[in-house]
N, CA, C and O atoms as a MOPAC input file, in Angstrom:
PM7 MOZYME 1SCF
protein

 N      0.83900 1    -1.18100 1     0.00000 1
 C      0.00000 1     0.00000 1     0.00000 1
 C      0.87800 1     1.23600 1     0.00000 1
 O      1.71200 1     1.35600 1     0.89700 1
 N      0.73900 1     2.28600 1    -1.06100 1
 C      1.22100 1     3.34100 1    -0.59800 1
 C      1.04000 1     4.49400 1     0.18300 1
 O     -0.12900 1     4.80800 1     0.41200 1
 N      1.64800 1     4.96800 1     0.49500 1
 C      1.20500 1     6.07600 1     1.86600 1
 C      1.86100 1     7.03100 1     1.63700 1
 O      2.49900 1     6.74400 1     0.62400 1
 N      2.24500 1     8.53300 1     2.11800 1
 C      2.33600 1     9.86400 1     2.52600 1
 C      3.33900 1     9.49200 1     3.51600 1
 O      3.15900 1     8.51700 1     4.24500 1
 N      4.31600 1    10.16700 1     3.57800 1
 C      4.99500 1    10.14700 1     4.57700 1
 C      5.77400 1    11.60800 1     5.48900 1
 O      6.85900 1    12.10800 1     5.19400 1
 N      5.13900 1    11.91400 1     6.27200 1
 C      5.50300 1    13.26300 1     6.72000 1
 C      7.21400 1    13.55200 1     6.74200 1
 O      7.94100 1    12.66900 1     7.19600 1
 N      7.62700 1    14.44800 1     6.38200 1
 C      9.03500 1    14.88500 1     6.70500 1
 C      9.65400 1    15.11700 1     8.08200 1
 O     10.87200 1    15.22100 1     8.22900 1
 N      8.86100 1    15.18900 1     8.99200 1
 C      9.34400 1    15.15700 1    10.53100 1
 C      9.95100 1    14.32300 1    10.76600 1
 O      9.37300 1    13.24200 1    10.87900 1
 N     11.48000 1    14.37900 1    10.97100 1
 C     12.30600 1    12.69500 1    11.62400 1
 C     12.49200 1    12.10100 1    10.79100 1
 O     13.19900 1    11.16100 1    11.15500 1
 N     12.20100 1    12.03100 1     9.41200 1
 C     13.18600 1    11.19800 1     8.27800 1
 C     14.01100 1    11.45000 1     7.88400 1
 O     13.89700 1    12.22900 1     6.93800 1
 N     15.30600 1    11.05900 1     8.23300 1
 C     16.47100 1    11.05900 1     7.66600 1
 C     17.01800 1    10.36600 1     6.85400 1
 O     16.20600 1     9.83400 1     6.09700 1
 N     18.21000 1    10.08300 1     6.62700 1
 C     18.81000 1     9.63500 1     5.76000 1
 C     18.79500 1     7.51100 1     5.85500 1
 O     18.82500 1     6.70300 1     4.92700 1
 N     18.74200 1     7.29100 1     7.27500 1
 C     18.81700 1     5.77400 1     7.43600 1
 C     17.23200 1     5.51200 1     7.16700 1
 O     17.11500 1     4.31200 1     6.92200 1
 N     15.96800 1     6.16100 1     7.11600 1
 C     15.28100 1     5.66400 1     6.30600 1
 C     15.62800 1     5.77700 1     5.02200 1
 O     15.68600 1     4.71900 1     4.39500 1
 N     15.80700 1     6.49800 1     4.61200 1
 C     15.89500 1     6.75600 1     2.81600 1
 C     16.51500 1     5.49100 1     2.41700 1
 O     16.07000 1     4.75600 1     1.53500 1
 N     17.66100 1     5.25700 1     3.17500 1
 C     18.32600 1     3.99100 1     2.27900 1
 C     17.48000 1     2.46000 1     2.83700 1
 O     18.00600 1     1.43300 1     2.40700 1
 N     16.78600 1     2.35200 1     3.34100 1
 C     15.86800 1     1.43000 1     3.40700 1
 C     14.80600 1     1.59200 1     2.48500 1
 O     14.57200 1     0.46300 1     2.05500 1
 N     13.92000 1     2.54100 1     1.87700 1
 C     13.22500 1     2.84900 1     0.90800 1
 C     13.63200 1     2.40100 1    -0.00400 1
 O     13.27500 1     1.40100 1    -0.62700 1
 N     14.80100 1     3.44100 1    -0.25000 1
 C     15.25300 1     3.21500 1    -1.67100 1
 C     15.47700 1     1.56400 1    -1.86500 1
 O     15.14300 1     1.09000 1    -2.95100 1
 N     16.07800 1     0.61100 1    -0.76200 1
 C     16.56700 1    -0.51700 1    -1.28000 1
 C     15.51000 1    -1.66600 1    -1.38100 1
 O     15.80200 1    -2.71500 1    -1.95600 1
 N     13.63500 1    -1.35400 1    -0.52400 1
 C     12.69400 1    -1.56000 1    -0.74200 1
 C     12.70000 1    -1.59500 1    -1.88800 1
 O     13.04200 1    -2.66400 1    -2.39400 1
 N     12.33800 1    -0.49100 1    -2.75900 1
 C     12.46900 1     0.09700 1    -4.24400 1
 C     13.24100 1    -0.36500 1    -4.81300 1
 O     12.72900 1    -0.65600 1    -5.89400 1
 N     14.87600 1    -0.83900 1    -4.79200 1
 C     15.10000 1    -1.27000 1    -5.82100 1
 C     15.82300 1    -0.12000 1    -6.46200 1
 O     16.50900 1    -0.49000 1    -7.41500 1
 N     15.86400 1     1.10500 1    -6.22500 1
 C     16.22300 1     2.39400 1    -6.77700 1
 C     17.47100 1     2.78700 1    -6.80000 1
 O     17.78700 1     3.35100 1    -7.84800 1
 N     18.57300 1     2.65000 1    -5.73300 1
 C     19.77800 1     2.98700 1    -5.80600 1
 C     20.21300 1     3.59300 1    -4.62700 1
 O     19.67700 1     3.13500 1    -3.61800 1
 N     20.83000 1     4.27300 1    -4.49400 1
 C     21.06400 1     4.77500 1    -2.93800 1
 C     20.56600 1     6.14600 1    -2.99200 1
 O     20.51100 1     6.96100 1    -3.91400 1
 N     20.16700 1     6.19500 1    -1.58800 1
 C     19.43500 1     7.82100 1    -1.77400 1
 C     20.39200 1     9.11000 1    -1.97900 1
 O     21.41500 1     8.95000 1    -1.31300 1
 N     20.39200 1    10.10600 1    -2.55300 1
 C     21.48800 1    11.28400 1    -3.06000 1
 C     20.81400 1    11.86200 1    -1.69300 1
 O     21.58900 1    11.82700 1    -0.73700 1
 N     19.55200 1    12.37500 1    -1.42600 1
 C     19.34800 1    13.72800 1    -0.49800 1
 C     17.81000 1    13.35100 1     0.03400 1
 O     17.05700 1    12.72400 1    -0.71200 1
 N     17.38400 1    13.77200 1     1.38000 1
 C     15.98100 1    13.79300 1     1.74800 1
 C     16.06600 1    15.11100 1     1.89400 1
 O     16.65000 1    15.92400 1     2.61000 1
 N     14.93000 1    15.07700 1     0.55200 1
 C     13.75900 1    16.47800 1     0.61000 1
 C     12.19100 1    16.64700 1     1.34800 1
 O     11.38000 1    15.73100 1     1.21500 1
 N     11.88800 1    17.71300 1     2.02200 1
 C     11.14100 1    17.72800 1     3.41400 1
 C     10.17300 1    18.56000 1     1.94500 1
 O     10.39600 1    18.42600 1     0.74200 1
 N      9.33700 1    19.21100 1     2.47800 1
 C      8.20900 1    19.91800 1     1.81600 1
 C      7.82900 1    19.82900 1     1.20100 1
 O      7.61600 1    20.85500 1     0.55600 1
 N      7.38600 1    18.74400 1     0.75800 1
 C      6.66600 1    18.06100 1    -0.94700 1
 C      7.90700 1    18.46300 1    -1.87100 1
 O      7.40000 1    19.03800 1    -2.83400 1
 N      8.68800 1    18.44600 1    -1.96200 1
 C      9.69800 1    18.71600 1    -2.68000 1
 C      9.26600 1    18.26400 1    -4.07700 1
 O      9.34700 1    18.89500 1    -5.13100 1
 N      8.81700 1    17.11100 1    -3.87000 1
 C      8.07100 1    16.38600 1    -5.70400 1
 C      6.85600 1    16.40500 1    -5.74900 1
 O      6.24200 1    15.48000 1    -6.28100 1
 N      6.08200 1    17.72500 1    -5.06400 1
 C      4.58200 1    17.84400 1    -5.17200 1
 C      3.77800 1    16.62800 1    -4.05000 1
 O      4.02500 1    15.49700 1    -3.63300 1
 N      2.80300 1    17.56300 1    -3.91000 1
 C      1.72700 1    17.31700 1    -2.79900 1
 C      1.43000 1    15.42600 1    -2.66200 1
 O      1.34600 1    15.20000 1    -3.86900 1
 N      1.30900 1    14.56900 1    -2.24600 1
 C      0.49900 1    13.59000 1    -2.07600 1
 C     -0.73200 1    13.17600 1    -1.52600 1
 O     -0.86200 1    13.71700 1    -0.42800 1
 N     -1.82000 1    12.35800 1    -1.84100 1
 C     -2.87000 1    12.58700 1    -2.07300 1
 C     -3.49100 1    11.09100 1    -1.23200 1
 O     -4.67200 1    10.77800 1    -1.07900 1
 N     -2.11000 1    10.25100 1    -0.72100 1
 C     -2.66500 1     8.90900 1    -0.33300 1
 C     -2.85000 1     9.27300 1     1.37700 1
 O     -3.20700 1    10.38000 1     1.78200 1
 N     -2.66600 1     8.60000 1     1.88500 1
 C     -3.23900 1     8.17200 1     3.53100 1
 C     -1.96500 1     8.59800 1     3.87300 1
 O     -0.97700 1     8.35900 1     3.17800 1
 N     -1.94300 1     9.29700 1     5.04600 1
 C     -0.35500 1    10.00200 1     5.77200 1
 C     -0.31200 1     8.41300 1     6.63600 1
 O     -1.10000 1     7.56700 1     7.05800 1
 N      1.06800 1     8.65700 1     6.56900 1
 C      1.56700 1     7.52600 1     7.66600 1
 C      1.79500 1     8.20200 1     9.01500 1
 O      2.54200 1     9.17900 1     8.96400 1
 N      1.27500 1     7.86000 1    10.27500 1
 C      0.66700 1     8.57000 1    11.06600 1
 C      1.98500 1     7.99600 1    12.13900 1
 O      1.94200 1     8.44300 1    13.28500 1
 N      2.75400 1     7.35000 1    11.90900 1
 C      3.64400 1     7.00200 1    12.75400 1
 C      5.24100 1     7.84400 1    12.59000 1
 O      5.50900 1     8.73800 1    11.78700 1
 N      5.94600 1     7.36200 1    13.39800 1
 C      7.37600 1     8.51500 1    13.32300 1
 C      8.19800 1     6.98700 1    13.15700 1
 O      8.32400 1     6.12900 1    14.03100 1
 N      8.82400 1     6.94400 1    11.41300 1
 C      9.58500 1     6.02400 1    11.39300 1
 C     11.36500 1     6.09600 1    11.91400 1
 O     12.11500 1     7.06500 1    11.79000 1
 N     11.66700 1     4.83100 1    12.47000 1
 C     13.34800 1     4.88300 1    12.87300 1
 C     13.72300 1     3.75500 1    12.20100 1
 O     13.64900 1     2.70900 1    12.84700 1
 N     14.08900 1     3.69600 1    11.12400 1
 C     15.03500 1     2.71100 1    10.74700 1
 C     16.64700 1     2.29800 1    11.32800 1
 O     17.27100 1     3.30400 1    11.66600 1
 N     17.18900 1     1.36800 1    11.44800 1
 C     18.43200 1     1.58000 1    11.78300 1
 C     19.30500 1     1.87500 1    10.41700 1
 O     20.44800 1     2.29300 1    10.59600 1
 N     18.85600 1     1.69000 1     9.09300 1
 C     18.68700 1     1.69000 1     8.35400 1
 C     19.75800 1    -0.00700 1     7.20800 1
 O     20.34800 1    -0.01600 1     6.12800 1
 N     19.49600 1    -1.00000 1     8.17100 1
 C     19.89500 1    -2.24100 1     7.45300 1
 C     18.83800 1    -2.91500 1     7.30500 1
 O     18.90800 1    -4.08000 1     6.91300 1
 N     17.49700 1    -2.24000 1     7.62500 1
 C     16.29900 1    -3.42200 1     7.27800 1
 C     16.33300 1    -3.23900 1     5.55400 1
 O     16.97600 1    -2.51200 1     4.79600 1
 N     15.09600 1    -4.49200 1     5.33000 1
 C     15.31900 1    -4.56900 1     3.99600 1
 C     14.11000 1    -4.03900 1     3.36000 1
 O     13.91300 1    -3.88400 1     2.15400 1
 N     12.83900 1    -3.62400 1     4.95400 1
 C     11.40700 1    -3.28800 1     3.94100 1
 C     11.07900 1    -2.21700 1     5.63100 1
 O     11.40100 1    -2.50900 1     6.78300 1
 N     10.21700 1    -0.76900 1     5.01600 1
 C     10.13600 1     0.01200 1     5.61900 1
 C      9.34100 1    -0.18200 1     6.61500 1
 O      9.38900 1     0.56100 1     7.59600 1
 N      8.36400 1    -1.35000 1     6.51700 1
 C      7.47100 1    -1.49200 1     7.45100 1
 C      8.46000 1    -2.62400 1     8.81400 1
 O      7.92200 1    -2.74000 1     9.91600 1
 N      9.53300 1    -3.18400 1     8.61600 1
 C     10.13800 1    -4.20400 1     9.73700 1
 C     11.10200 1    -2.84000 1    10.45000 1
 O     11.75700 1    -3.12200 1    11.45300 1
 N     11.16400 1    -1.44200 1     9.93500 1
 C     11.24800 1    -0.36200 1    10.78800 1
 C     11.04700 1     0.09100 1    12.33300 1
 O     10.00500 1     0.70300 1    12.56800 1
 N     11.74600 1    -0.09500 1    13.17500 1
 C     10.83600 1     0.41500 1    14.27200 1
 C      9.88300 1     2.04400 1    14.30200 1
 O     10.13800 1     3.03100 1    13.61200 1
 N      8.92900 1     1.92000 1    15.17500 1
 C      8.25400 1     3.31000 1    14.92700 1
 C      8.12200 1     3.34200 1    16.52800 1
 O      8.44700 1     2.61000 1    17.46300 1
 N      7.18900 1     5.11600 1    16.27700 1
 C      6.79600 1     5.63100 1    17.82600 1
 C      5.61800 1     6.06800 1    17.07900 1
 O      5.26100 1     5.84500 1    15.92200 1
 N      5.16700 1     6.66500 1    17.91600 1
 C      3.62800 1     7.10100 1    17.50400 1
 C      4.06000 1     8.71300 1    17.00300 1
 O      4.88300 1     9.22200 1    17.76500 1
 N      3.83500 1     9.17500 1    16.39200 1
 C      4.57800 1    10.55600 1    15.80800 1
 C      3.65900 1    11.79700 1    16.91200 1
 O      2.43900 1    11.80000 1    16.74700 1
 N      4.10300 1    12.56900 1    17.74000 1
 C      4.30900 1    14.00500 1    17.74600 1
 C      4.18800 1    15.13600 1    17.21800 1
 O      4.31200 1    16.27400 1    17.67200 1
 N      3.89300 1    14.67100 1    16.05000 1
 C      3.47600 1    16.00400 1    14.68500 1
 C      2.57800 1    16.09700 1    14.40100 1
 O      2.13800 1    15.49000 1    13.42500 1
 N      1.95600 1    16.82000 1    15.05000 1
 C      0.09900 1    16.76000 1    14.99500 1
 C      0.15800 1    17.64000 1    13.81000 1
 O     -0.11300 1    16.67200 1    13.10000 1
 N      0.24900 1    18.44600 1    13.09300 1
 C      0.31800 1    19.39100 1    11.60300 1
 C      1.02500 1    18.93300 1    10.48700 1
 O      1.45200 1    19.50200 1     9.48200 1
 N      1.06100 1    17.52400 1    10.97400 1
 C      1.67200 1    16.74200 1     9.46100 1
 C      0.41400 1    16.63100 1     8.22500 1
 O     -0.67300 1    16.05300 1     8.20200 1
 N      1.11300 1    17.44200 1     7.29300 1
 C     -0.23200 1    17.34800 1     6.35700 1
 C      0.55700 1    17.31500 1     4.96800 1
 O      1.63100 1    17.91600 1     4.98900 1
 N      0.18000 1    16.68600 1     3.71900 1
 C      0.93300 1    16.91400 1     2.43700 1
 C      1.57700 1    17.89000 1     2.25600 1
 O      2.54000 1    17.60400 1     1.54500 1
 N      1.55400 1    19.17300 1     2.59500 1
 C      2.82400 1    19.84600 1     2.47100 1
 C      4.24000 1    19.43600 1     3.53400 1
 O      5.21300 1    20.13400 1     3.82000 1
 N      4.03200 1    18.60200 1     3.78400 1
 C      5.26400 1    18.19300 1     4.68900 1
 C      5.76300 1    16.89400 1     4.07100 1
 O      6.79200 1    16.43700 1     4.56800 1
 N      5.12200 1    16.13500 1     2.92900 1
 C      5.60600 1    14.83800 1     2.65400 1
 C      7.12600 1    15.02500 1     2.07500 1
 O      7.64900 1    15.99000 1     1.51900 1
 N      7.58600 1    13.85500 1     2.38700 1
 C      8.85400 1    13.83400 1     2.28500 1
 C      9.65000 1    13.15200 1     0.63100 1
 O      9.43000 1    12.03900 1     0.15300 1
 N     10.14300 1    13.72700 1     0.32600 1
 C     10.93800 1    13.45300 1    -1.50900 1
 C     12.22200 1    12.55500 1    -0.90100 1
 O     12.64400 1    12.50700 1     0.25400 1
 N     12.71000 1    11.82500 1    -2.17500 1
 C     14.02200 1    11.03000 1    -2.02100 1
 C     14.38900 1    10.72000 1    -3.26800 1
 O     15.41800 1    10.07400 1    -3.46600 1

């Protein structure tokens, strides 16, 4: 399923778990502010921590996120 993912607390050891989800390559940069335009799916309502050697974003540990004003202008680019 895809999801929205707020820019609060994603750094770089998620990105390279994404990306290697994906298949894509290694991540160059995390962009915060819709950087690649608005998204339109279900926000992921959790605050992800990767250590970033998992192999799929969801075996991630999470917390319950803190960012009550997470809204598509905050989704996060990679």
């Amino acid at each position: 399923t895809w999801m929205s993912v707020c820019d609060a607390a994603f750094d770089q050891q998620d990105a390279e778990v994404v990306c290697r989800e994906l298949d894509c390559g290694a991540p160059v940069q995390v962009l915060g502010a819709a950087a690649f335009g608005k998204g339109d799916t279900q926000m992921w309502t959790q605050e992800i921590q990767c250590r970033g050697n998992e192999s799929q974003i969801h075996l991630c540990p999470t917390s319950p996120s803190h960012e009550d004003t997470c809204n598509h202008d905050n989704n996060v680019g990679l």
